[in-house]
Backbone as a printed PyTorch tensor [residue, N CA C, xyz], in Angstrom:
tensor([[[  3.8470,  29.8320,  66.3560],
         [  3.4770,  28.5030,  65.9050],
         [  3.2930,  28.4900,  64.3920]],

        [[  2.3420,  29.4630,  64.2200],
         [  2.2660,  29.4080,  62.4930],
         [  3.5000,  29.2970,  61.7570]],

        [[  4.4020,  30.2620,  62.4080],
         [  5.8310,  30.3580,  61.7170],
         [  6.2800,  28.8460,  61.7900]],

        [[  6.5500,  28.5080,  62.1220],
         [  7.4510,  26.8240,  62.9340],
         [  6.2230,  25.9550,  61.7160]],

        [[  5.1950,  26.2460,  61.3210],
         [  4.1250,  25.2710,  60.3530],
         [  4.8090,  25.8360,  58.6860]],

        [[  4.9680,  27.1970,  58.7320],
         [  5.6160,  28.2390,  57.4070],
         [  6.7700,  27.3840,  57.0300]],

        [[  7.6820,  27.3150,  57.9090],
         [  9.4880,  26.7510,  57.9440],
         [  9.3160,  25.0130,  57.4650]],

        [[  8.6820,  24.7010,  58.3810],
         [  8.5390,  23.2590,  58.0130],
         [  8.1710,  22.6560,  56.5700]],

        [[  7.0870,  23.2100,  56.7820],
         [  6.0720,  23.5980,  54.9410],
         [  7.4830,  23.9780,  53.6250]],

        [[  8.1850,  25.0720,  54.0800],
         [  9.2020,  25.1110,  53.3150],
         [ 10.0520,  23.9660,  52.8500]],

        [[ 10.4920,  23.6270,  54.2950],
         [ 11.5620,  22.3390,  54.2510],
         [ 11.1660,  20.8040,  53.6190]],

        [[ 10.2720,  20.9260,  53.8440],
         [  9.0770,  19.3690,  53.3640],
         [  9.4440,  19.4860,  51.5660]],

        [[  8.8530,  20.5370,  51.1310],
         [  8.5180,  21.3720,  49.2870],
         [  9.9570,  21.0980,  49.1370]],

        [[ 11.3490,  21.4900,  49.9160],
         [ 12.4670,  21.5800,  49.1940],
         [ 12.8730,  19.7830,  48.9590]],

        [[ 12.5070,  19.1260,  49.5450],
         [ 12.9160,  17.7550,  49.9610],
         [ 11.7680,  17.4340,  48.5820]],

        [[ 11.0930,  17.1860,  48.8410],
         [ 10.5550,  16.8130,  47.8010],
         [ 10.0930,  16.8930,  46.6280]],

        [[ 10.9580,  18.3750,  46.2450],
         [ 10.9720,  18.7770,  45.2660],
         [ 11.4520,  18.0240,  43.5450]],

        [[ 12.4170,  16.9010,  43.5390],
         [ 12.6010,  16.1980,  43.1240],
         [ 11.5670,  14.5920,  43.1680]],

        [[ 11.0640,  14.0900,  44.2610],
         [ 10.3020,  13.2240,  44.0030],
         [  9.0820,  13.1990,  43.2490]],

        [[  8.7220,  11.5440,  42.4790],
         [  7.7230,  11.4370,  42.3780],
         [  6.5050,  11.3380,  43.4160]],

        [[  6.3990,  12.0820,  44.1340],
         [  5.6440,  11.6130,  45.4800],
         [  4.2470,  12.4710,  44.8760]],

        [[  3.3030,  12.3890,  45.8110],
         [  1.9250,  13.3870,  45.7720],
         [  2.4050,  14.8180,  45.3110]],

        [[  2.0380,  15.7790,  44.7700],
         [  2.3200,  16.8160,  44.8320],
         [  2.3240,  17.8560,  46.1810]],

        [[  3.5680,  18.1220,  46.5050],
         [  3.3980,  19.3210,  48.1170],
         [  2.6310,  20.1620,  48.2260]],

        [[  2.5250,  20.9170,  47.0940],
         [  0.9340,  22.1130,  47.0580],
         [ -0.2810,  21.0930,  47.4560]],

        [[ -0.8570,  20.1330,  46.7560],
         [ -1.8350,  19.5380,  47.6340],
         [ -1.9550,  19.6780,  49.0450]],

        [[ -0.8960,  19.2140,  49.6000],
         [ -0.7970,  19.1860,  50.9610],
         [ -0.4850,  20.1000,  51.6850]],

        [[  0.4680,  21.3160,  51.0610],
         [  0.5420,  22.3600,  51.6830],
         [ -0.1610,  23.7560,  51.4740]],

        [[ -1.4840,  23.6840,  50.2150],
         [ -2.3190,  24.7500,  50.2750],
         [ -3.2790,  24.3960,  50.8860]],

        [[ -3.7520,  23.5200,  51.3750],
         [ -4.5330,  24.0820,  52.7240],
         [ -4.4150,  24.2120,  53.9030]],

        [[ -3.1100,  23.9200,  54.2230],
         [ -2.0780,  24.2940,  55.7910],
         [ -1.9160,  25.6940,  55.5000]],

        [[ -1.6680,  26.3070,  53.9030],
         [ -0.7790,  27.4470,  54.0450],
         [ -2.3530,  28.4740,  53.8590]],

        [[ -3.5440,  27.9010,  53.8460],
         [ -4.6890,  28.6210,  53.8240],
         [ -5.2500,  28.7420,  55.2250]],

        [[ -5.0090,  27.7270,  55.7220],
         [ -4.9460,  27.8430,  57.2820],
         [ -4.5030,  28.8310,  58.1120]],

        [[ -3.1810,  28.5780,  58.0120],
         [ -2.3120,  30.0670,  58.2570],
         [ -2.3420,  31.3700,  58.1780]],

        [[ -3.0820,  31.3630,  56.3640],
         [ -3.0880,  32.7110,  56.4640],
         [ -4.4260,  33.1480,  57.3940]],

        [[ -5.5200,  31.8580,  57.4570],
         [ -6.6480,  32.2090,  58.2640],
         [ -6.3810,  32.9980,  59.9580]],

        [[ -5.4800,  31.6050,  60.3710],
         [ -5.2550,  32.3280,  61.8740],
         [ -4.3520,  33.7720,  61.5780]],

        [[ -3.5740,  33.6850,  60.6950],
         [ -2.4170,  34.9310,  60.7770],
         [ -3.9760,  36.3750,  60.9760]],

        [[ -4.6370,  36.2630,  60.1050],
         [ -5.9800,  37.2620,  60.1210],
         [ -6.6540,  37.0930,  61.3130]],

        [[ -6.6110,  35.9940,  61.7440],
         [ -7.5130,  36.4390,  63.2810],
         [ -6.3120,  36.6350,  64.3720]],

        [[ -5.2090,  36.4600,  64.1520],
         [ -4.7400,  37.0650,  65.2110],
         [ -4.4060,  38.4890,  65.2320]],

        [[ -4.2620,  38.9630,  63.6680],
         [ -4.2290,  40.3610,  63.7460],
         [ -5.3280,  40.8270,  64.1710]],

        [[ -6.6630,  40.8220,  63.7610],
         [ -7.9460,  41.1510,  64.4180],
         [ -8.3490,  41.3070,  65.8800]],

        [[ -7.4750,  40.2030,  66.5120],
         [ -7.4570,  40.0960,  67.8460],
         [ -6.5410,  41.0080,  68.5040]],

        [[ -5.1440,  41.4950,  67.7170],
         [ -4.7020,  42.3330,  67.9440],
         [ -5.2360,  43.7280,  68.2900]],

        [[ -6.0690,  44.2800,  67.4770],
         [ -6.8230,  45.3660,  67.0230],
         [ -7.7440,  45.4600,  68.4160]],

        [[ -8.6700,  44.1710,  68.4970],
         [ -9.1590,  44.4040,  69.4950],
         [ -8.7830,  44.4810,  70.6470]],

        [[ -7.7990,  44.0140,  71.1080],
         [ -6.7090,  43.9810,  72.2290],
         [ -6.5830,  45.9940,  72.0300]],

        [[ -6.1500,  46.2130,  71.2350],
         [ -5.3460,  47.7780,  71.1850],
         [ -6.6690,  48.6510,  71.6430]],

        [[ -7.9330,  48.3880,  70.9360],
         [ -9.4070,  48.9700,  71.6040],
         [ -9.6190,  48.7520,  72.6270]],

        [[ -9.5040,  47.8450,  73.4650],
         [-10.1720,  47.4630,  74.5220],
         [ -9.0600,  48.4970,  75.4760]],

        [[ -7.5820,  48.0770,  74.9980],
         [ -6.6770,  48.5420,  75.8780],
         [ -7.1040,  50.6110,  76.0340]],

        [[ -7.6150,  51.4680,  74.9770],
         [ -7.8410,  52.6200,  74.7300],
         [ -8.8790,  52.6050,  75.5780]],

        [[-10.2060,  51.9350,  75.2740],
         [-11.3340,  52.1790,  76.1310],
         [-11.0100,  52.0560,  77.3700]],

        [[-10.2090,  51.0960,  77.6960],
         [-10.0330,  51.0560,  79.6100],
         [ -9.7280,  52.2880,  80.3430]],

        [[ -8.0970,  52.8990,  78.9840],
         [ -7.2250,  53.7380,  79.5150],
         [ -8.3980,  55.1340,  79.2860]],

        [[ -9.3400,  55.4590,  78.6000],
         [-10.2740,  56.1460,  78.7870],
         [-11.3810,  56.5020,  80.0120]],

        [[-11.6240,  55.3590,  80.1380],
         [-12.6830,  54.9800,  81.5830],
         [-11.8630,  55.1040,  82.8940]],

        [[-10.8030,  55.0260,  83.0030],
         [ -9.3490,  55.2110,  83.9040],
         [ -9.3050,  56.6280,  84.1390]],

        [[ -9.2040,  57.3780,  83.5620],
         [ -8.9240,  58.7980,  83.1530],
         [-10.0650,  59.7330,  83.3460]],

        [[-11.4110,  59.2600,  83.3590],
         [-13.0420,  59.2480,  83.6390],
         [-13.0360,  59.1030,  84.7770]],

        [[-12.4570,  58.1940,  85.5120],
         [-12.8340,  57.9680,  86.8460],
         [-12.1180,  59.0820,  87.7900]],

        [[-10.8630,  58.8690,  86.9140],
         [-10.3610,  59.8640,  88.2350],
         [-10.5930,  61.2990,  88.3460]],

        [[-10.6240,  61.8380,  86.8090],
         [-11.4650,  63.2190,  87.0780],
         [-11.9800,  63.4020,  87.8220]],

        [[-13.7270,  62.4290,  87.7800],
         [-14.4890,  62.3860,  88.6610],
         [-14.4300,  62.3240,  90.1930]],

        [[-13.0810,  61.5070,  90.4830],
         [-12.3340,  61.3820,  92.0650],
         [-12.4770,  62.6900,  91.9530]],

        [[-11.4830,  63.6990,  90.9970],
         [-10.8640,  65.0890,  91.8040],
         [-12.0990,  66.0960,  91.7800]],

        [[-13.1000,  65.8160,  91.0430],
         [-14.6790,  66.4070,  91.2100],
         [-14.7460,  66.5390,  92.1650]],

        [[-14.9150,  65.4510,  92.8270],
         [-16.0300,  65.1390,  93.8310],
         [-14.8440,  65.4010,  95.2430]]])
């Protein structure tokens, strides 16, 4: 999604690059501050996704020891 907001954002700046209209940075630095916001929490979320996925595969590996313990 962010990407498809990136492309658009592009295409908008090239179009109106010639008009007298509002300036596009107005309008597109705080979409493109946006972006970079979620782009950072989805990497973060990534990260935690990759931890959570280690701790499971840890506790997985814990358990079954314990199966062949016992």
């Amino acid at each position: 999604e962010a990407f498809a907001v990136e492309a658009t954002l592009r295409r908008v700046n090239a179009i109106q690059k010639g008009d007298n209209m509002l300036p596009i940075k107005s309008i597109s630095a705080p979409l493109e501050a946006d972006i970079k916001m979620y782009n950072n929490e989805i990497s973060a979320l990534q990260e935690d996704k990759k931890t959570l996925e280690r701790h499971t595969k840890s506790k997985e590996e814990a358990l079954l020891e314990s199966e062949r313990i016992l």
